[in-house]
Structure formats: C-alpha cells, structure tokens
Residue, then its C-alpha position, 0 to 999 in steps of 0.5 A: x500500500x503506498x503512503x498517502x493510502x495508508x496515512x488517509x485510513x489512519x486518519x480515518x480510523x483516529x476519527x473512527x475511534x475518536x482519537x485526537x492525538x492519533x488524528x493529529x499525529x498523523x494529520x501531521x505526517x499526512x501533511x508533510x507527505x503532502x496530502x490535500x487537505x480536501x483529501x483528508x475532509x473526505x477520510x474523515x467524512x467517510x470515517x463519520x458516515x461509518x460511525x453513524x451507522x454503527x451508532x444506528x445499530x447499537x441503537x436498534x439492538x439496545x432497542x431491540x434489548x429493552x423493548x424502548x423505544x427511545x428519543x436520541x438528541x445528537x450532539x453538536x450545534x449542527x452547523x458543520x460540513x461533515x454529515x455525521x454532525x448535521x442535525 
C-alpha cells in the first residue's frame, strides 16, 4: 500500500475511534507527505458516515434489548460540513 493510502485510513480510523492525538499525529505526517487537505475532509467524512451507522445499530439492538423505544438528541450545534454532525 503506498503512503498517502495508508496515512488517509489512519486518519480515518483516529476519527473512527475518536482519537485526537492519533488524528493529529498523523494529520501531521499526512501533511508533510503532502496530502490535500480536501483529501483528508473526505477520510474523515467517510470515517463519520461509518460511525453513524454503527451508532444506528447499537441503537436498534439496545432497542431491540429493552423493548424502548427511545428519543436520541445528537450532539453538536449542527452547523458543520461533515454529515455525521448535521442535525
């Protein structure tokens, strides 16, 4: 796998696991390496889609646990590009 690859699924995995100081080590590395920055928004905007779709089923099968049905607020003042903090 070439560097740019593995350092945009690094980021991607540091905003997976909610990981600042891995998302900065290697936002580090992927901008000496010269990585876009619009390359890096897509990793993290991926990264944010996947996230909320496990949310969705850890919400369903906590759901499915209980028997509630449960109103769930998200977090964040919405005003974002990245659509796993829209609201």
């Amino acid at each position: 796998m070439d560097e740019k690859t593995d350092l945009l699924i690094c980021l991607g995995a540091a905003t997976a696991a909610n990981c600042i100081p891995c998302f900065d080590y290697y936002f580090k590395k992927a901008s000496a390496a010269g990585i876009p920055a619009e390359e890096v928004r897509k990793a993290v905007e991926l990264a944010c889609k996947i996230k909320t779709g496990s949310g969705l089923v850890m919400k369903n099968g906590i759901r499915d646990i209980t028997g509630q049905e449960w109103e769930y607020e998200q977090s964040g003042d919405g005003k974002t590009d990245y659509p796993c903090c829209k609201k």
